[in-house]
C-alpha positions in Angstrom: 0.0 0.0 0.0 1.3 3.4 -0.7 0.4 6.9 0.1 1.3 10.0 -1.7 1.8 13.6 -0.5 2.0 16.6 -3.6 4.6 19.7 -3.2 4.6 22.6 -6.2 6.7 20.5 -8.8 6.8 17.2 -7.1 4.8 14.3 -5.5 5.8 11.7 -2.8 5.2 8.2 -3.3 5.8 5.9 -0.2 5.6 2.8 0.5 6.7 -0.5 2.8 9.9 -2.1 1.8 11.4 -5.2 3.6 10.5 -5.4 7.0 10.2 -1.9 8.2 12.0 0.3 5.1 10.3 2.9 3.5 10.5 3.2 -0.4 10.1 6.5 -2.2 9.8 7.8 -5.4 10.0 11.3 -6.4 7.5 12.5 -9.4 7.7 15.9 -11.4 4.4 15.2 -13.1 5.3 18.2 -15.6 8.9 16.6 -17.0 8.0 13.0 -16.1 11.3 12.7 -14.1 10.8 10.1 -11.6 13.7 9.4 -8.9 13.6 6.3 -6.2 15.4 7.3 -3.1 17.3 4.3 -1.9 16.3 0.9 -3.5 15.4 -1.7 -0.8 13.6 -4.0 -2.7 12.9 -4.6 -6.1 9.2 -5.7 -6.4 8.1 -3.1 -4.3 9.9 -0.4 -6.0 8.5 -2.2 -9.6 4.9 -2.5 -8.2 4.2 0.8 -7.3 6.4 2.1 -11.1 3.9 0.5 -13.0 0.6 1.0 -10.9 1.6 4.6 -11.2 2.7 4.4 -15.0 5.9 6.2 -14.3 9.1 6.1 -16.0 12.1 5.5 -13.3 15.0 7.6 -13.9 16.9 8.4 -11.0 18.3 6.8 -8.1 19.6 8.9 -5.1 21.3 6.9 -2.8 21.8 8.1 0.9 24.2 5.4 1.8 26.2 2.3 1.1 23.9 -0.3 3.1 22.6 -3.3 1.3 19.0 -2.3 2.1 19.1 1.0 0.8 21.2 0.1 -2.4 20.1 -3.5 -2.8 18.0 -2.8 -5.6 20.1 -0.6 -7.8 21.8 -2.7 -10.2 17.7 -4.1 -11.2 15.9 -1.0 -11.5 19.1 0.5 -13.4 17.4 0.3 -17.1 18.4 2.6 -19.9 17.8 5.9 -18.9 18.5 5.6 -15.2 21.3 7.3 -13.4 22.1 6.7 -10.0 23.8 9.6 -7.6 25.8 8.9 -4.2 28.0 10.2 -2.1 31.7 10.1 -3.3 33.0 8.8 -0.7 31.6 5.9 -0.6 31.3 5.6 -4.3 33.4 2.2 -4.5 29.9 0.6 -2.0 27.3 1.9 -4.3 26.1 -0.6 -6.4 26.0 1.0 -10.3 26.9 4.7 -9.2 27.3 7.0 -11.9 27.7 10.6 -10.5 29.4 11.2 -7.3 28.3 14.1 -5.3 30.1 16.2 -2.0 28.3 18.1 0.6 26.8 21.1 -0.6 26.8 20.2 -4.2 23.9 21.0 -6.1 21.9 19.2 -8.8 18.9 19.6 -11.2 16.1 16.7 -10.8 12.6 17.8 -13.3 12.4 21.4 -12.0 13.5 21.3 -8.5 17.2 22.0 -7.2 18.7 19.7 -4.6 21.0 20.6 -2.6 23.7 17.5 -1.0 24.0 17.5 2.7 26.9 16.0 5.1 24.7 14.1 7.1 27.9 11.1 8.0 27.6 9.5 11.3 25.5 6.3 10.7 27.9 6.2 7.7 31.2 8.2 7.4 30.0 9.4 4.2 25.8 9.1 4.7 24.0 12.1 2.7 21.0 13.6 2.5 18.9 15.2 -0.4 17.3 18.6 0.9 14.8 20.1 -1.6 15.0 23.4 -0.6 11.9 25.2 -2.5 9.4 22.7 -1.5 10.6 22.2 2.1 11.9 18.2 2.1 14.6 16.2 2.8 15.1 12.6 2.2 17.9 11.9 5.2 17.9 7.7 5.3 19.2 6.4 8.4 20.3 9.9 9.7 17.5 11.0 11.3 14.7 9.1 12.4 11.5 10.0 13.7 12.4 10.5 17.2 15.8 8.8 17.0 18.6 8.3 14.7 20.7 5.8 13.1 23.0 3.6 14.7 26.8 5.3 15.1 28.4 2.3 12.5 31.3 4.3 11.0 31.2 7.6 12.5 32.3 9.4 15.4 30.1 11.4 18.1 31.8 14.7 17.1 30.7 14.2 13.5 27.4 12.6 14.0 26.2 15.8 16.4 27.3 18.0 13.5 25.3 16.2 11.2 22.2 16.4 13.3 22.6 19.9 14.1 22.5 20.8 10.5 19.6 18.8 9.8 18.3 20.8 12.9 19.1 23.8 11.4 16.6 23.3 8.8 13.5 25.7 8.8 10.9 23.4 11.8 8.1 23.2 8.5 10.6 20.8 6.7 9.5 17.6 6.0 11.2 14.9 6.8 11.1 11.6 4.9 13.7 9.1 7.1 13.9 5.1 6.2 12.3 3.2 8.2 9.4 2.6 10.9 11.4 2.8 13.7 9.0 5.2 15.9 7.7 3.3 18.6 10.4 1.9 19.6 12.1 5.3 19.2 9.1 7.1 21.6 9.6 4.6 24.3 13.2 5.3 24.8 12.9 9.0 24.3 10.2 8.7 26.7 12.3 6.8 29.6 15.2 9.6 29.2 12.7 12.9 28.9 9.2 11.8 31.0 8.8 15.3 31.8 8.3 17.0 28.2 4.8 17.2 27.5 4.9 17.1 24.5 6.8 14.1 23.9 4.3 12.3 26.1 1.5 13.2 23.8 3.7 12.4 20.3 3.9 9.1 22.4 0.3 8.1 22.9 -0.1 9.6 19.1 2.2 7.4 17.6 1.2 4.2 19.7 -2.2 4.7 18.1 -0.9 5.0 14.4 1.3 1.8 15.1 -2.0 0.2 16.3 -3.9 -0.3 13.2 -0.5 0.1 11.1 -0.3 3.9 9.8 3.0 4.8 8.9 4.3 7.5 11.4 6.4 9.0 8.6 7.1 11.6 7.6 7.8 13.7 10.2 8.9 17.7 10.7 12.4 19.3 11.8 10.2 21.7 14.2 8.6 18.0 15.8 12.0 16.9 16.1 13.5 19.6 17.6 10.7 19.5 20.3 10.5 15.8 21.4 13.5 14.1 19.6 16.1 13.2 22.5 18.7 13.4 19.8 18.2 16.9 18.9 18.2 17.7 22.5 21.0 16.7 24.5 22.5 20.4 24.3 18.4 21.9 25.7 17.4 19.2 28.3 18.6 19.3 31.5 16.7 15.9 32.1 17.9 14.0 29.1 21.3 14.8 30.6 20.7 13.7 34.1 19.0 10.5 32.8 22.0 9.4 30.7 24.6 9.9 32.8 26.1 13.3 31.8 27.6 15.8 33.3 27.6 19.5 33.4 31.2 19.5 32.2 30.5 17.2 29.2 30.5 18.8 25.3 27.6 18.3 23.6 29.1 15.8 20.8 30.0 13.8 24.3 26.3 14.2 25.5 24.5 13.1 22.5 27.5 9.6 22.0 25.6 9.2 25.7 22.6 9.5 24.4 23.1 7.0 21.6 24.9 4.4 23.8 22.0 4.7 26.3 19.4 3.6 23.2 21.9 0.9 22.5 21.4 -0.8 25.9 17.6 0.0 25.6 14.8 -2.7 25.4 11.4 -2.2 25.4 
């Protein structure tokens, strides 16, 4: 099943992928470019192509894990190019242009703009169409969490997320996979007092409940109830994962991700 959301030159397919991926494709409807962001699985990605009657021809990979580039070398036809990050070119599966940070590209009649999102991945990017307010970060940012520290370091990964942070609260965010409620119940055992975050909580338990998607989400509902985004404005997410006053804030947030390590619920 897939749902679509329309911007001013685009539209937003997504849909389930594996186990708990999210597939997307990207539509101008007025060039007929379509891109998929990532490539989990094959079938899904082909299902909802020709349900849709659109002609794939971009791929925009985020990072060099097998289920976000699993697909690439099948769905690359004639016509299709596939963009990653050029660092980790040599992992990605039938690359053909190799972007930086803050490199710039034309896809139908929207600019995107490359961001250092690395952390999860040394070199993990993210796809930030400015005009229309959206970014497509994979396993950077999740709703209410973030991607396992893999390759990176706690210095770089806080940068990354305080970029993404950076971007104007009415962005949408478009992250990889359903990861939500498990993400609320931690945030919820290291921030109980934030209000807010206790209603996102109950909100998203209900979605998970009859299987809505919780994604996407917004930079401005991260920034409020996203313990990731936080560690530098909560005194109680500090105190709840060991920190102390004297610790940076790249120190807090490695804290912060080693405490969701240990966590089960």
């Amino acid at each position: 099943m897939s749902a679509t959301k329309k911007y001013s030159t685009f539209e937003v397919a997504q849909f389930p992928c594996l186990s708990d991926n999210y597939g997307f494709l990207i539509h101008d409807p007025e060039t007929g470019n379509t891109a998929a962001v990532d490539t989990p699985e094959y079938e899904a990605y082909k299902h909802v192509l020709e349900k849709r009657g659109w002609k794939l021809s971009h791929i925009l990979c985020t990072h060099h894990h097998w289920d976000h580039t699993g697909a690439n070398l099948d769905l690359k036809a004639e016509g299709v190019t596939i963009y990653g990050a050029e660092s980790e070119a040599s992992k990605i599966p039938g690359i053909d242009i190799q972007v930086k940070p803050e490199d710039t590209f034309q896809f139908g009649r929207s600019e995107v703009k490359v961001m250092d999102v690395g952390g999860h991945t040394s070199g993990h990017i993210a796809y930030y169409f400015e005009k229309d307010g959206v970014v497509f970060c994979g396993d950077a940012l999740f709703a209410l969490g973030c991607g396992r520290m893999f390759e990176g370091t706690p210095a770089q990964f806080w940068a990354s997320l305080k970029r993404l942070r950076e971007l104007p609260d009415d962005t949408c965010v478009y992250c990889a996979h359903e990861y939500t409620l498990s993400n609320a119940n931690f945030a919820l055992s290291v921030e109980p007092g934030n209000e807010e975050l206790v209603k996102r909580h109950k909100e998203v338990c209900s979605k998970r409940q009859v299987g809505e998607p919780t994604v996407p989400t917004t930079i401005g509902e991260e920034k409020r109830t996203n313990p990731f985004l936080r560690g530098d404005v909560s005194t109680e997410i500090r105190r709840s994962v060991g920190a102390s006053d004297s610790d940076e804030y790249d120190v807090v947030f490695g804290k912060i991700r080693q405490a969701k390590d240990r966590f089960r619920a």
